[in-house]
TIVO-2410 file (N, C-alpha, C; in nm, 3 decimals):
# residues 150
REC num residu      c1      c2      c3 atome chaine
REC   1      X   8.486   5.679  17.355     N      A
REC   1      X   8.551   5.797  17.408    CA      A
REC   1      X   8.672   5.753  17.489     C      A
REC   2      X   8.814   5.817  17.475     N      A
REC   2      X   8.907   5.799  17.534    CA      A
REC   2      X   8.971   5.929  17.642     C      A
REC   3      X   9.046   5.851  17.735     N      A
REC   3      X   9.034   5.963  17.802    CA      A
REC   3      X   9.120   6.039  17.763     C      A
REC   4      X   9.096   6.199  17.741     N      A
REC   4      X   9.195   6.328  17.732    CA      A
REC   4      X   9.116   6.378  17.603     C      A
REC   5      X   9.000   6.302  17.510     N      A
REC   5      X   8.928   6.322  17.419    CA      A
REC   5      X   8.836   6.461  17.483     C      A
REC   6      X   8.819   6.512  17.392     N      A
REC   6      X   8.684   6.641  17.417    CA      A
REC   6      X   8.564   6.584  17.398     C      A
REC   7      X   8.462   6.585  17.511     N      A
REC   7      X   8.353   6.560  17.545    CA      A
REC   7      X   8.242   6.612  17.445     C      A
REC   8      X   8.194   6.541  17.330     N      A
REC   8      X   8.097   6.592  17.270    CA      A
REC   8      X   7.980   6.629  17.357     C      A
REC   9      X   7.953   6.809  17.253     N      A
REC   9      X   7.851   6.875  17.397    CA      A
REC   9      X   7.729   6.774  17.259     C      A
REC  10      X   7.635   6.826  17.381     N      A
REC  10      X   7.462   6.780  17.339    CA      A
REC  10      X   7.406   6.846  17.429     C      A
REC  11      X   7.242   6.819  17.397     N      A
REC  11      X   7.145   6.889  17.478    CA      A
REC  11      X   7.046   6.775  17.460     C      A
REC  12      X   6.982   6.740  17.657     N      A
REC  12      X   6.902   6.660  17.671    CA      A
REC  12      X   6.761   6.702  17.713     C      A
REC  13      X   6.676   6.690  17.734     N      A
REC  13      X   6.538   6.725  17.845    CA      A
REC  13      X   6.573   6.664  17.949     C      A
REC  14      X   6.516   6.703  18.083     N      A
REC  14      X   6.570   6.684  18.205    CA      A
REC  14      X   6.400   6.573  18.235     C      A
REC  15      X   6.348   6.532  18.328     N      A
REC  15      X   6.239   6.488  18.374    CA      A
REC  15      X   6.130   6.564  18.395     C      A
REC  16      X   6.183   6.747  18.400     N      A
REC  16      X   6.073   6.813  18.430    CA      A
REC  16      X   6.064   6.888  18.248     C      A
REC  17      X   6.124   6.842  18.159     N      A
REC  17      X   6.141   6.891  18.030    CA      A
REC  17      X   6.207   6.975  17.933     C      A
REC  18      X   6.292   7.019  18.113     N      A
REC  18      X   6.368   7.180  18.071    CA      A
REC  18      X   6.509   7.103  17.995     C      A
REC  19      X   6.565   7.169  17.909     N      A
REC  19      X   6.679   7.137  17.841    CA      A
REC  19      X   6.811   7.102  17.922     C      A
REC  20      X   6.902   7.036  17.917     N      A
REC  20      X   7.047   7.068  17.980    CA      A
REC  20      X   7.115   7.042  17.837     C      A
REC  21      X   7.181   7.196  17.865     N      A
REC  21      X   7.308   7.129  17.756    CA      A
REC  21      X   7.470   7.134  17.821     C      A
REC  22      X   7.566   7.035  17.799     N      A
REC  22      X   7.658   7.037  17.842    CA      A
REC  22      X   7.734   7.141  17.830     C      A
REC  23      X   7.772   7.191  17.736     N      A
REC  23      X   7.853   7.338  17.690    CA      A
REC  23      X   7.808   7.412  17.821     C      A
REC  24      X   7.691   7.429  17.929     N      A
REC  24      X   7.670   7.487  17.969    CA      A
REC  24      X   7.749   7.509  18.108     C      A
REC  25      X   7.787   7.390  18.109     N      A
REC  25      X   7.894   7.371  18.250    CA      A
REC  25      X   8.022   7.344  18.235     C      A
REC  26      X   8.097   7.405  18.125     N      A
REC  26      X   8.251   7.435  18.135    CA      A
REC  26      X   8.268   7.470  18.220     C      A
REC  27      X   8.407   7.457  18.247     N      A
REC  27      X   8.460   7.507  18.360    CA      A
REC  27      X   8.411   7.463  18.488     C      A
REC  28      X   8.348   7.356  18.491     N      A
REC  28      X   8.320   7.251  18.611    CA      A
REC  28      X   8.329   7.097  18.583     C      A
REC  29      X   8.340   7.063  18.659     N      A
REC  29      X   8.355   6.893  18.694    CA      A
REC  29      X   8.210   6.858  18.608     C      A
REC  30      X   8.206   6.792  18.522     N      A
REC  30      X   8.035   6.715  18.524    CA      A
REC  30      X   8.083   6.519  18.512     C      A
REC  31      X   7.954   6.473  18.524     N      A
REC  31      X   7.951   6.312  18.566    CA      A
REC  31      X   7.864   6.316  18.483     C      A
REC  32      X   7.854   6.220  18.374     N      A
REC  32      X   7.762   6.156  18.321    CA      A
REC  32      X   7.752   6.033  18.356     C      A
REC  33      X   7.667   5.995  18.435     N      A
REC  33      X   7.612   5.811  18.406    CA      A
REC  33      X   7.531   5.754  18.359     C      A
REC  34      X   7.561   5.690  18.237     N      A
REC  34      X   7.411   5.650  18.194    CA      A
REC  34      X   7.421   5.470  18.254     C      A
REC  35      X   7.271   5.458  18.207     N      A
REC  35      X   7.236   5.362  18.285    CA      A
REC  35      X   7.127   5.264  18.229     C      A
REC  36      X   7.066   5.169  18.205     N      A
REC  36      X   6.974   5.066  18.106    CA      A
REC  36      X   6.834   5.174  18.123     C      A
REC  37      X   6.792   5.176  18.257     N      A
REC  37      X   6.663   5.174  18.260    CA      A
REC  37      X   6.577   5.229  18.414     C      A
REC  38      X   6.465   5.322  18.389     N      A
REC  38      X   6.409   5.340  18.514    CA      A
REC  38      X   6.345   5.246  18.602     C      A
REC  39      X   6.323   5.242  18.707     N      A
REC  39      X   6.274   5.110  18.760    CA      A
REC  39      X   6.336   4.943  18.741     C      A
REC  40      X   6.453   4.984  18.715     N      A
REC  40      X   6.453   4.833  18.689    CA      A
REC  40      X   6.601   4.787  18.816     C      A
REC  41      X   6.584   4.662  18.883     N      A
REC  41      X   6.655   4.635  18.999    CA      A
REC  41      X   6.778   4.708  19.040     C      A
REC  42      X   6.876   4.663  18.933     N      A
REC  42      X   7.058   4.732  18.936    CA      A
REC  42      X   7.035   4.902  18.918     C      A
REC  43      X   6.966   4.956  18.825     N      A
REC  43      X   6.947   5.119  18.854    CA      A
REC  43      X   6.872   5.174  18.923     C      A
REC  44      X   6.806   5.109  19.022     N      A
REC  44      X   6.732   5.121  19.106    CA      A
REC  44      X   6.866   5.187  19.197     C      A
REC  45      X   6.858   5.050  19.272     N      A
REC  45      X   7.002   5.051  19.348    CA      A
REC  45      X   7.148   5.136  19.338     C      A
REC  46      X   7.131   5.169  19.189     N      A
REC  46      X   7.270   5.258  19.147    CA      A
REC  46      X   7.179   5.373  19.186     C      A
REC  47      X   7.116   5.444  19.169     N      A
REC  47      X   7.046   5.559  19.146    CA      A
REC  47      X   7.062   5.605  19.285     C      A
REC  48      X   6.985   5.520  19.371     N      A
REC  48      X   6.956   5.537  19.486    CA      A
REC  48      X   7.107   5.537  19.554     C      A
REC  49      X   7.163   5.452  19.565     N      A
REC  49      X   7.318   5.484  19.629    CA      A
REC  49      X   7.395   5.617  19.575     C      A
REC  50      X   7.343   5.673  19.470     N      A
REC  50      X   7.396   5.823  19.404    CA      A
REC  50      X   7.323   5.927  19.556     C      A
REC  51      X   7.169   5.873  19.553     N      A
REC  51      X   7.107   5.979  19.670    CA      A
REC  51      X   7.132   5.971  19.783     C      A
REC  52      X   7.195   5.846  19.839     N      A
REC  52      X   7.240   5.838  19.979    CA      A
REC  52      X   7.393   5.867  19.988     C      A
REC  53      X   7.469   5.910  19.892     N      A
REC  53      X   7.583   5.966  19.896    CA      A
REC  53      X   7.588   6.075  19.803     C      A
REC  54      X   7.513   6.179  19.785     N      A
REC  54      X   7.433   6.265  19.782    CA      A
REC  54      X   7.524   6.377  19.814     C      A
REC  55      X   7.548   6.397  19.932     N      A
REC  55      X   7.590   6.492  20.046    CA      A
REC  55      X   7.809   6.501  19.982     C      A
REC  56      X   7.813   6.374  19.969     N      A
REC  56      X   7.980   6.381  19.890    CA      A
REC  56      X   7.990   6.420  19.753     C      A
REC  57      X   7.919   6.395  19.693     N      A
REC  57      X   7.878   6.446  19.578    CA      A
REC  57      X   7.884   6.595  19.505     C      A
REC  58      X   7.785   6.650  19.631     N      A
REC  58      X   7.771   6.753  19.607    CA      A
REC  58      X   7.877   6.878  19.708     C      A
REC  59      X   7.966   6.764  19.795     N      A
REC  59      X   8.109   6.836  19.824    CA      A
REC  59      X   8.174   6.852  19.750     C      A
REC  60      X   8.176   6.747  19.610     N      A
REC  60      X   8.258   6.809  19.536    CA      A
REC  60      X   8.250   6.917  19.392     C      A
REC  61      X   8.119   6.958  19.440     N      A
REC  61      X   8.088   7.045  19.329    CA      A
REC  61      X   8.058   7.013  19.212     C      A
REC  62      X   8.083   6.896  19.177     N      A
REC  62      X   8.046   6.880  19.056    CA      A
REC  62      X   7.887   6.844  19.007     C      A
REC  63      X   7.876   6.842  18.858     N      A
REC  63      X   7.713   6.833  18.831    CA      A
REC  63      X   7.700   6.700  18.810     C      A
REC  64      X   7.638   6.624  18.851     N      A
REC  64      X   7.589   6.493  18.847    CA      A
REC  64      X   7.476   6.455  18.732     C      A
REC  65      X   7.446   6.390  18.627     N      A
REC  65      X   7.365   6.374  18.536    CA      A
REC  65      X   7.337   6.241  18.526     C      A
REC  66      X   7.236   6.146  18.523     N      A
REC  66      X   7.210   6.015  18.454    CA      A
REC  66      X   7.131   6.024  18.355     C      A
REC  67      X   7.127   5.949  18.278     N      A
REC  67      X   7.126   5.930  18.131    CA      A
REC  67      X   7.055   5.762  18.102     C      A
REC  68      X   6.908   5.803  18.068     N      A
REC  68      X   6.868   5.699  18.003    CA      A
REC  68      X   6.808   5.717  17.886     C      A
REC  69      X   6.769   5.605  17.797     N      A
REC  69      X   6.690   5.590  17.680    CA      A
REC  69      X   6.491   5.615  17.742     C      A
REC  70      X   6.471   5.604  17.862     N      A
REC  70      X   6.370   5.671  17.898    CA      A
REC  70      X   6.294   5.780  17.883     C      A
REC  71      X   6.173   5.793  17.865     N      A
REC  71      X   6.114   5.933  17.834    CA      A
REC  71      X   6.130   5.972  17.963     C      A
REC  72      X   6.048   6.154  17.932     N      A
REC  72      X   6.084   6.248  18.012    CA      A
REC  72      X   5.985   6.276  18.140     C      A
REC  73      X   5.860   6.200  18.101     N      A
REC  73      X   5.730   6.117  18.234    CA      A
REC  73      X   5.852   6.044  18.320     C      A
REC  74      X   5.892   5.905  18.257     N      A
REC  74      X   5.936   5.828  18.324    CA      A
REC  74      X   6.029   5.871  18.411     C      A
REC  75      X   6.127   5.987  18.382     N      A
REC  75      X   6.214   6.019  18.425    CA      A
REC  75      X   6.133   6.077  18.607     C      A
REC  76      X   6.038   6.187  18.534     N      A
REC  76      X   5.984   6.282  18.646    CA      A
REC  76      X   5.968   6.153  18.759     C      A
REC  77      X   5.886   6.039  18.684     N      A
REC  77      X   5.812   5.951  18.822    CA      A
REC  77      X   5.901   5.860  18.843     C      A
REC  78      X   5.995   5.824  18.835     N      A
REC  78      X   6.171   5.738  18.856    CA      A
REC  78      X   6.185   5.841  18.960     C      A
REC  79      X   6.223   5.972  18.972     N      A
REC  79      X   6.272   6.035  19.048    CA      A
REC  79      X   6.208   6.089  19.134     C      A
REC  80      X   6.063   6.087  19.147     N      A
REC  80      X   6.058   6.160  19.241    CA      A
REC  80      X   5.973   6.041  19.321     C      A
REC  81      X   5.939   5.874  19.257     N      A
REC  81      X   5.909   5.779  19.363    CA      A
REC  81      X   6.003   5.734  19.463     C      A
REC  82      X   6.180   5.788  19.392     N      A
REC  82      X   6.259   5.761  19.477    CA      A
REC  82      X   6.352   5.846  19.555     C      A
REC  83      X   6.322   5.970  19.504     N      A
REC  83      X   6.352   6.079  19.576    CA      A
REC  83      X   6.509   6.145  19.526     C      A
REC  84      X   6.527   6.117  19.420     N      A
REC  84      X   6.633   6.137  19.379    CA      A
REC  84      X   6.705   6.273  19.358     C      A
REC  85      X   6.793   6.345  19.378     N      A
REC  85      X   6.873   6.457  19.370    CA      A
REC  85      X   6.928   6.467  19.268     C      A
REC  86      X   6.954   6.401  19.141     N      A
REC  86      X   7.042   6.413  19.065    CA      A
REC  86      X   6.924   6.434  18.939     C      A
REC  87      X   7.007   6.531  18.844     N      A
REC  87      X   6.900   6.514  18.711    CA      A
REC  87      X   6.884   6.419  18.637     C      A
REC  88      X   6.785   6.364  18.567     N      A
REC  88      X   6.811   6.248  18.469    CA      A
REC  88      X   6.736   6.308  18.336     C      A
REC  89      X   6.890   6.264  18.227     N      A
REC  89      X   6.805   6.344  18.088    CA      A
REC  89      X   6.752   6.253  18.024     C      A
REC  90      X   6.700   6.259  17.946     N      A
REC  90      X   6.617   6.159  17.871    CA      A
REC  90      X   6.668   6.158  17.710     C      A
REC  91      X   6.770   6.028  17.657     N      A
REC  91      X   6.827   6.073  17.534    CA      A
REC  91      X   6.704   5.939  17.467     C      A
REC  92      X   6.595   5.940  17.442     N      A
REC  92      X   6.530   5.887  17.384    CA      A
REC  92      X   6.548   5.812  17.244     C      A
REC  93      X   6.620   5.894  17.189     N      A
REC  93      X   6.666   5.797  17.040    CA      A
REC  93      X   6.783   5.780  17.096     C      A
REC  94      X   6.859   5.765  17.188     N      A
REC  94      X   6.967   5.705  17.193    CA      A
REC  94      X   7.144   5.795  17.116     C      A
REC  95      X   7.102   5.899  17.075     N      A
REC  95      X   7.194   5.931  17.029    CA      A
REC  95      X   7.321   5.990  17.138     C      A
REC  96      X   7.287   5.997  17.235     N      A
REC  96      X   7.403   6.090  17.311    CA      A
REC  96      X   7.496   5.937  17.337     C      A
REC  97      X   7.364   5.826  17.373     N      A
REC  97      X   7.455   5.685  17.419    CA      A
REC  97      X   7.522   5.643  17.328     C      A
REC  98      X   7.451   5.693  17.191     N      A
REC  98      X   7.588   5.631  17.091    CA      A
REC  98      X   7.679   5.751  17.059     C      A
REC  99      X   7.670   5.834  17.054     N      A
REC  99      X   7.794   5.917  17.053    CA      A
REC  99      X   7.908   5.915  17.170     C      A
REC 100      X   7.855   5.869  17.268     N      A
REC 100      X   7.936   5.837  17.464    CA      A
REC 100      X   8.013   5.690  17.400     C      A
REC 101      X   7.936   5.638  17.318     N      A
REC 101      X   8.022   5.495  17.299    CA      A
REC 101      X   7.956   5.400  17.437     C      A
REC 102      X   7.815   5.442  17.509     N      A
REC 102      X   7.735   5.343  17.588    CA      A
REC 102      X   7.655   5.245  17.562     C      A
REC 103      X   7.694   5.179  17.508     N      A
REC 103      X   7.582   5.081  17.436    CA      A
REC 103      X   7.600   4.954  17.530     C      A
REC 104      X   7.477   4.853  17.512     N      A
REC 104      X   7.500   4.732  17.597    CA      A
REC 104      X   7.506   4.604  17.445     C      A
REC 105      X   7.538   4.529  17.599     N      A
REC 105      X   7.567   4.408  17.418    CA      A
REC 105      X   7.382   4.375  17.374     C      A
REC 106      X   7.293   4.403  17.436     N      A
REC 106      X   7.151   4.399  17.395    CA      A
REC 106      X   7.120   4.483  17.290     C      A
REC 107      X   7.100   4.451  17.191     N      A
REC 107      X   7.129   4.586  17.058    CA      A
REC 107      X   7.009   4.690  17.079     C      A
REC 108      X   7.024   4.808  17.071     N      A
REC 108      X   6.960   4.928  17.092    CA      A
REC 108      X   6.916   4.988  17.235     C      A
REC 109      X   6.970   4.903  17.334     N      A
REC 109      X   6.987   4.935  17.431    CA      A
REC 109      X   7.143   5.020  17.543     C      A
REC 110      X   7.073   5.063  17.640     N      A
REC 110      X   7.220   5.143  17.708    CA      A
REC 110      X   7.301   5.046  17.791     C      A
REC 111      X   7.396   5.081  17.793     N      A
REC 111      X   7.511   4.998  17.847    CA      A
REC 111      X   7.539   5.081  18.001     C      A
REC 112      X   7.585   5.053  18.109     N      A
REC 112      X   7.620   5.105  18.268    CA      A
REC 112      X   7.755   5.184  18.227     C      A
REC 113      X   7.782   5.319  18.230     N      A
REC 113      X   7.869   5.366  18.197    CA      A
REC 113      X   7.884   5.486  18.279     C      A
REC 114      X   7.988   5.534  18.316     N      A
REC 114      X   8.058   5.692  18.353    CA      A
REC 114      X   8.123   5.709  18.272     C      A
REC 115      X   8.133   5.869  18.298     N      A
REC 115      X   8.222   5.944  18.196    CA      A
REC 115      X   8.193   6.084  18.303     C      A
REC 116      X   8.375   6.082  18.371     N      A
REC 116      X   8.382   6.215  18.396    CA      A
REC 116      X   8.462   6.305  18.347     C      A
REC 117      X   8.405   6.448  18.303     N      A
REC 117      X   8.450   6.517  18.230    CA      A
REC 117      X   8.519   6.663  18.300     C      A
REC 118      X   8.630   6.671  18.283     N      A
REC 118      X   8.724   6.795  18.368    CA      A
REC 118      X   8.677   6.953  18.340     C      A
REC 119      X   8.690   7.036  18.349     N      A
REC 119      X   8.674   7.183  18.359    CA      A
REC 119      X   8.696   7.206  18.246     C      A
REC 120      X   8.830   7.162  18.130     N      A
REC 120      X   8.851   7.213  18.034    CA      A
REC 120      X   8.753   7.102  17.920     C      A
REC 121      X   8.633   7.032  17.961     N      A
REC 121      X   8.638   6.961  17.859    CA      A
REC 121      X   8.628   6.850  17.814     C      A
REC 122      X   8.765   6.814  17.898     N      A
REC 122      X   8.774   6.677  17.839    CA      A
REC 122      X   8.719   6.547  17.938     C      A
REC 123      X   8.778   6.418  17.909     N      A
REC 123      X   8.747   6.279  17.918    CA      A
REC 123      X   8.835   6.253  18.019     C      A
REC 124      X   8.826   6.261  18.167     N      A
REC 124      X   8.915   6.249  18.235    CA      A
REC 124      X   8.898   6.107  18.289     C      A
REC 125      X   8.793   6.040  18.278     N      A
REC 125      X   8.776   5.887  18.354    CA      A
REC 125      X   8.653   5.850  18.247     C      A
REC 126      X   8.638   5.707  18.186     N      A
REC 126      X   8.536   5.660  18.148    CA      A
REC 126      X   8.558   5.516  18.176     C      A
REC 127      X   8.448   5.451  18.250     N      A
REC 127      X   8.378   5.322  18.259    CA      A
REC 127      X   8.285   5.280  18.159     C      A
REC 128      X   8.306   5.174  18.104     N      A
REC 128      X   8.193   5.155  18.031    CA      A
REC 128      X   8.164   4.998  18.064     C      A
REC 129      X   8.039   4.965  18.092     N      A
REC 129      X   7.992   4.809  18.113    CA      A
REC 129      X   7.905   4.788  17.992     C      A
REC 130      X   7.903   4.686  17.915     N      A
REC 130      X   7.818   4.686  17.848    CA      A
REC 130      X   7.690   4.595  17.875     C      A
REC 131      X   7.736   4.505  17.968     N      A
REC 131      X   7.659   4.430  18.058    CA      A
REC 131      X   7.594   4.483  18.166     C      A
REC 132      X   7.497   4.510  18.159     N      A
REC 132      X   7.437   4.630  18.319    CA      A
REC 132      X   7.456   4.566  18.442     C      A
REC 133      X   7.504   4.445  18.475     N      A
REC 133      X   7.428   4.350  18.604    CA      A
REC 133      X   7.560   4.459  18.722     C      A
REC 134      X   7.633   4.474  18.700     N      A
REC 134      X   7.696   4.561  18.792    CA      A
REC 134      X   7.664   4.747  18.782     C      A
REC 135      X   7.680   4.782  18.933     N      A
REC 135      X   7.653   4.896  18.912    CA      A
REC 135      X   7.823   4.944  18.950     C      A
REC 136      X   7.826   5.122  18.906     N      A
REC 136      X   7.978   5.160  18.953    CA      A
REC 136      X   7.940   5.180  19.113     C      A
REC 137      X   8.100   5.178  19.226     N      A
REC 137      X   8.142   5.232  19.295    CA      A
REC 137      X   8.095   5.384  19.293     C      A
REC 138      X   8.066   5.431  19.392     N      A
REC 138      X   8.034   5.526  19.441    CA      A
REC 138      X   8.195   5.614  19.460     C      A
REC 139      X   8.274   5.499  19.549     N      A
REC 139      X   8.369   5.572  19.584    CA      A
REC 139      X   8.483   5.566  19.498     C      A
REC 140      X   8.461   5.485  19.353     N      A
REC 140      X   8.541   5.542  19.264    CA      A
REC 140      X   8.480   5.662  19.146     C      A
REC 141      X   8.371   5.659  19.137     N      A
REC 141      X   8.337   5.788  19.110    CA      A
REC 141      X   8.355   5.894  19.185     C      A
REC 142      X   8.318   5.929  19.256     N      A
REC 142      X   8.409   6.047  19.383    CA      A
REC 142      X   8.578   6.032  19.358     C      A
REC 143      X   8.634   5.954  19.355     N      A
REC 143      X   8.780   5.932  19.334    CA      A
REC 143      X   8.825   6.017  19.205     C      A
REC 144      X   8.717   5.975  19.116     N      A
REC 144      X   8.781   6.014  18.969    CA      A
REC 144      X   8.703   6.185  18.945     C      A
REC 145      X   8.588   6.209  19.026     N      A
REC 145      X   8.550   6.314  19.034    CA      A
REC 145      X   8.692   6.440  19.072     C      A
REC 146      X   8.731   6.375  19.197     N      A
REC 146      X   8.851   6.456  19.292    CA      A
REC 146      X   8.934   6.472  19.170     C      A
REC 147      X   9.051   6.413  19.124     N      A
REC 147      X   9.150   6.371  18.988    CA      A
REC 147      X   9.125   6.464  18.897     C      A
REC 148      X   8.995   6.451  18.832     N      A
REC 148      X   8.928   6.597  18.729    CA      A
REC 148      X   8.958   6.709  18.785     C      A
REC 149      X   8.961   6.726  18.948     N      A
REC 149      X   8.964   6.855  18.965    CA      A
REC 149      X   9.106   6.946  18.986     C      A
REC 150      X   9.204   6.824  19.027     N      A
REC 150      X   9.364   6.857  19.045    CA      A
REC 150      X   9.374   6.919  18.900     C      A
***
């Protein structure tokens, strides 16, 4: 995905099972981050620094989403052992990560990625790691969140 590209919509299960589909939040800021894995050290830590900056986040209105190859159990008990605020969908076969272009160099696995998407749509910022050992900036996601919204 490049940026100024139109954001292929999809529809995920959330942790409690209910659907999200993207089409559903035009006309707002959304964040996708996907991420390797629940419980595991670096998304631990990413996840959790999403909930302790939480409060900026959600100054800026936008919808916050993470995105793993995780089922939709794992998701519920990922989030609520760590108390998390943000939804996490569960793309289980992997298709939303390969349509995002998130892949890691571990074959069939997710790669550490953002992708924020503007009001009209589109691809206004994408990170992609394919190596997970780093997590993103907080405060360049908020940065590129703000940018989507000018």
């Amino acid at each position: 995905m490049n940026i100024g590209d139109t954001a292929p919509d999809f529809s995920l299960p959330d942790g409690k099972g209910n659907e999200w589909r993207l089409s559903d939040h035009k006309g707002n800021v959304v964040v996708l981050m996907f991420y390797p894995g629940d419980d595991t050290p670096v998304c631990t830590k990413e996840m959790c620094s999403v909930r302790d900056h939480w409060s900026d986040y959600q100054a800026t209105g936008a919808e916050v989403v993470g995105i793993s190859t995780d089922s939709v159990d794992s998701h519920d008990k990922f989030s609520e052992k760590h108390e998390l605020p943000l939804r996490l969908l569960s793309d289980s076969e992997g298709k939303v990560r390969d349509l995002y272009g998130a892949k890691s160099l571990i074959p069939g696995r997710t790669g550490r990625a953002e992708f924020v998407i503007d009001p009209a749509g589109k691809i206004s910022y994408s990170k992609v790691r394919p190596i997970g050992l780093f997590r993103p900036s907080d405060n360049e996601v908020l940065t590129a969140i703000k940018a989507a919204q000018a």
